[in-house]
C-alpha positions as CSV (number, residue, x, y, z in Angstrom):
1,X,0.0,0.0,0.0
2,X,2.3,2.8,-1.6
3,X,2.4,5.8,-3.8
4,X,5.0,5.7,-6.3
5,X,6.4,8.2,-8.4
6,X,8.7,8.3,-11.6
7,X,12.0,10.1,-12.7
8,X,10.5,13.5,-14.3
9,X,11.7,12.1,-17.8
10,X,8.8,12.6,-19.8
11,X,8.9,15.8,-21.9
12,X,5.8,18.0,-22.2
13,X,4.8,21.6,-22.6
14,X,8.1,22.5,-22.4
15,X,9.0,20.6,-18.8
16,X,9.7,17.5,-17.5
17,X,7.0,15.4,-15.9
18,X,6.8,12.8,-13.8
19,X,4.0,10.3,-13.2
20,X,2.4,9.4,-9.5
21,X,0.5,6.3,-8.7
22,X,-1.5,4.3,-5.9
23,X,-1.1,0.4,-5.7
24,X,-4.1,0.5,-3.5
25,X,-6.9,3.0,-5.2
26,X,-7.8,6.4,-6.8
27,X,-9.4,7.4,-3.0
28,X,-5.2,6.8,-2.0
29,X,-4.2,8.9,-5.2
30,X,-6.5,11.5,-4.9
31,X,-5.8,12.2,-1.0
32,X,-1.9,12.0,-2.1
33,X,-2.4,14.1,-4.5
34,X,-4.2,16.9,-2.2
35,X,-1.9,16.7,0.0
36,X,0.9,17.7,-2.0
37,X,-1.5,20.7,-3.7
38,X,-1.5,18.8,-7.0
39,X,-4.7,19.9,-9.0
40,X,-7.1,17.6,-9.6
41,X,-6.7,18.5,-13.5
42,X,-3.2,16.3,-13.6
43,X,-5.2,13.2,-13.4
44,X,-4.9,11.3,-16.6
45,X,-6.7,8.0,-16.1
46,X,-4.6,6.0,-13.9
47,X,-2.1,8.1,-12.3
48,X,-1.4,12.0,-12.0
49,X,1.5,14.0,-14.0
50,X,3.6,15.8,-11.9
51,X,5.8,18.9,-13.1
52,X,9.8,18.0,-12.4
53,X,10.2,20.6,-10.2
54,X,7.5,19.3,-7.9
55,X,9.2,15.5,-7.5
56,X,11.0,16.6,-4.3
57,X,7.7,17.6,-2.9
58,X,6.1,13.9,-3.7
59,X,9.0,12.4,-2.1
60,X,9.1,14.2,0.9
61,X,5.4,13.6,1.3
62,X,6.1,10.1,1.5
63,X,5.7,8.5,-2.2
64,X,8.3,6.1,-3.0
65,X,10.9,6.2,-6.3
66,X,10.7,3.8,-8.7
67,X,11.7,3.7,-12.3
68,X,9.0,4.1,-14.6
69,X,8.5,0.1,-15.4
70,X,8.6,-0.3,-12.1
71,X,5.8,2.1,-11.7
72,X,3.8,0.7,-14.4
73,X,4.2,-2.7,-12.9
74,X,2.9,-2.2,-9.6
75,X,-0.1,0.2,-11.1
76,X,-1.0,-2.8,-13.8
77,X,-0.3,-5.5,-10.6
78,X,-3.3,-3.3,-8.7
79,X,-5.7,-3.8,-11.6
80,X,-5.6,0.1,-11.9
81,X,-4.2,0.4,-15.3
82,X,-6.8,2.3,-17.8
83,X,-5.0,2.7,-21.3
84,X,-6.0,5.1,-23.8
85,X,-8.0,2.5,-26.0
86,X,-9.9,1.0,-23.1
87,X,-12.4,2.5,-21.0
88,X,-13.2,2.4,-17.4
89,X,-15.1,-1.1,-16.3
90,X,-18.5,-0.8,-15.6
91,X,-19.8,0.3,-12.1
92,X,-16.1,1.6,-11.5
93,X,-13.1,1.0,-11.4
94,X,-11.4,-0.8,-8.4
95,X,-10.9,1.4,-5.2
96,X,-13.2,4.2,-6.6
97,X,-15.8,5.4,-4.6
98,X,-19.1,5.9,-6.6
């Protein structure tokens, strides 16, 4: 039961970005993400994208590094994996309140 955040190695919009995830639920992202001041607009699907600058922050908050196949391993090993092509399961996804 983790948070788990990437290098910030993925260009965009001329930064660096780095992706957070729960192993548990989007409830445990979501509060993560809160906490840290991360707007609810960086949620893409399955994980929120965090501007470089803002890693330290995660960290220090209490999500752990990993490398990003790490990351997608443990967010796939969940069952909280939502690629592009697929959409959300019917009645929810797991650990989402509705």
């Amino acid at each position: 039961m983790a948070i788990y955040i990437d290098p910030p190695t993925w260009p965009g919009h001329g930064r660096m970005w780095s992706h957070v995830v729960s192993d548990v639920s989007f409830d445990e992202l979501h509060r993560f993400a809160d906490g840290i001041g991360a707007p609810r607009r960086a949620f893409e699907r399955d994980h929120y994208d965090l501007p470089g600058e803002r890693y330290g922050d995660a960290v220090r908050a209490g999500a752990v590094e990993v490398g990003s196949k790490e990351l997608l391993r443990r967010l796939t090993d969940a069952g909280l994996r939502r690629p592009k092509h697929r959409p959300a399961p019917a009645g929810g996804a797991p650990g989402v309140a509705g």
